[in-house]
C-alpha positions as CSV (number, residue, x, y, z in Angstrom):
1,X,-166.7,-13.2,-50.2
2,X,-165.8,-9.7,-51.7
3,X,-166.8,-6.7,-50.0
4,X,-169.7,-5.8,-52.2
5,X,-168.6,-2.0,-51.0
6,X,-165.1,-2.2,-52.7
7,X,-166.3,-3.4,-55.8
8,X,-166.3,-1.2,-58.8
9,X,-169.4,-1.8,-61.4
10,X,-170.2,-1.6,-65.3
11,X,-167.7,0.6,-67.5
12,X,-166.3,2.6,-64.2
13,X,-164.0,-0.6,-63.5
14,X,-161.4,0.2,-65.9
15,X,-160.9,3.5,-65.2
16,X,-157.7,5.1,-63.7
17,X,-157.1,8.5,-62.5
18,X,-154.4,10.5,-64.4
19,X,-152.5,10.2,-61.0
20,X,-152.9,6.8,-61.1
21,X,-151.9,6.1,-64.7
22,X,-148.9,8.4,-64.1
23,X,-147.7,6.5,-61.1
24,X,-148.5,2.9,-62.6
25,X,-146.2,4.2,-65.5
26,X,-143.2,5.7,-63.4
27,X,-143.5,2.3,-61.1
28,X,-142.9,0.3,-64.4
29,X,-140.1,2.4,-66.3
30,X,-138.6,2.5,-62.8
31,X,-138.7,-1.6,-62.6
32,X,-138.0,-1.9,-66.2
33,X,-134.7,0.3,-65.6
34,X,-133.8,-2.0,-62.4
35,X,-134.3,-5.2,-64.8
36,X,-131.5,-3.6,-66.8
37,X,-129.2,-3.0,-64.9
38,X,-128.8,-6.0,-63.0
39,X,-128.9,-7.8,-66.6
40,X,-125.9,-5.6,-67.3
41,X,-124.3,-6.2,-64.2
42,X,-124.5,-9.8,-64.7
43,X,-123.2,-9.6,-67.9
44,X,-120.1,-7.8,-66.5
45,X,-119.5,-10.1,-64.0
46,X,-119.8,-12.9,-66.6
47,X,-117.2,-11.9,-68.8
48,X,-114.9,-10.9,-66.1
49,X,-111.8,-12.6,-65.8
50,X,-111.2,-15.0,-62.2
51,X,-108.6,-17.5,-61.7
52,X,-109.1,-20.7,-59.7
53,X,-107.6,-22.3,-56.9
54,X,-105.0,-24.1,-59.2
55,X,-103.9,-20.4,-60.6
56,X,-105.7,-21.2,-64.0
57,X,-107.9,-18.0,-65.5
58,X,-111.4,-18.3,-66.5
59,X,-114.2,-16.4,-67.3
60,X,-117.5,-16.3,-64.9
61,X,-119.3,-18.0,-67.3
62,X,-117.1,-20.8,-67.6
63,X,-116.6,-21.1,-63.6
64,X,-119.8,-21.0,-63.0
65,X,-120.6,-23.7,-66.0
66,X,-117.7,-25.7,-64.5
67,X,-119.2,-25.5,-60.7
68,X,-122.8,-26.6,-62.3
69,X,-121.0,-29.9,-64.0
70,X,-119.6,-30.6,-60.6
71,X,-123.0,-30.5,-59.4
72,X,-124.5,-32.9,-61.8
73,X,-121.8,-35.3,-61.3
74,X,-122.0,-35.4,-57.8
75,X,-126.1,-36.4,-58.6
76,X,-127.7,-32.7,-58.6
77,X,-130.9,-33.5,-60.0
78,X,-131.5,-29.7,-60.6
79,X,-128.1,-29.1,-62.0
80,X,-128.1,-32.2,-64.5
81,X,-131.4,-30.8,-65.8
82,X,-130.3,-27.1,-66.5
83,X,-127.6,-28.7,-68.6
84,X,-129.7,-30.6,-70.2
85,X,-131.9,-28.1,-70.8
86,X,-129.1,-25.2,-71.9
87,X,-127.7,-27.3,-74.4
88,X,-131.2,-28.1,-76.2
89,X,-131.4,-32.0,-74.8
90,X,-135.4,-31.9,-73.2
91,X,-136.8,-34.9,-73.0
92,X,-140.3,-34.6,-76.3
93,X,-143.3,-34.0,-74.1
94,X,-146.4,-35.2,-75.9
95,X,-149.6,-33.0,-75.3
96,X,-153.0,-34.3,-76.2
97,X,-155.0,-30.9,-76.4
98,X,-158.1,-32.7,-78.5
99,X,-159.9,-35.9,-78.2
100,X,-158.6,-37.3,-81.5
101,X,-158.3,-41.3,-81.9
102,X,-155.0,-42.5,-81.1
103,X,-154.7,-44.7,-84.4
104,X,-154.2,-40.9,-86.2
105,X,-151.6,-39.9,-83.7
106,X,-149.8,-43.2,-83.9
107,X,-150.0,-42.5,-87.6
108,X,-148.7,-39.0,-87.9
109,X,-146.0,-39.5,-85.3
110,X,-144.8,-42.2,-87.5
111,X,-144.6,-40.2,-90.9
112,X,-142.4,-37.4,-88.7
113,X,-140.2,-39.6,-87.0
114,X,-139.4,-41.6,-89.9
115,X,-139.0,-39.0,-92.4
116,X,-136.4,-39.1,-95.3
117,X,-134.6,-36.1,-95.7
């Protein structure tokens, strides 16, 4: 149970010191600008040019693409999916959110699957 000493009450909750906003805002900008750059550097190392150990050239993203469908043939699980998944392949999940009677469902999955373009 909570220290009923530490806790804050009624509309004084929400409130930050200037301090406190100011260093909640320098934190974030500074994270922000540390999300950036390794995106960039990333990037960078994605487009650069390596060659293999046959002498052949490619680009990171196409050795690392070509290590991944190693994995998956070899029976990588993980690997297998993320292809999957890059190339837009996911299995349908069906969600029921609402109680609604199944005969409805069957019904309006039936008029989407079988439409005629």
């Amino acid at each position: 149970m909570a220290n009923e000493q530490n806790l804050v009450k009624g509309e004084d909750r929400h409130k930050f010191t200037l301090e406190e906003a100011s260093k909640g805002g320098k934190a974030s900008a500074e994270a922000k600008r540390r999300r950036k750059d390794l995106r960039l550097a990333l990037e960078m190392l994605l487009e650069k040019e390596y060659t293999d150990n046959q002498g052949k050239k490619l680009t990171g993203t196409e050795a690392i693409t070509a290590k991944l469908f190693q994995q998956a043939m070899k029976g990588n699980i993980r690997a297998f999916e993320t292809i999957r998944s890059t190339v837009g392949q996911d299995p349908v999940q069906k969600i029921t959110v609402a109680e609604i009677n199944q005969d409805i469902i069957d019904e309006v999955e039936d008029a989407v699957l079988n439409q005629k373009d």
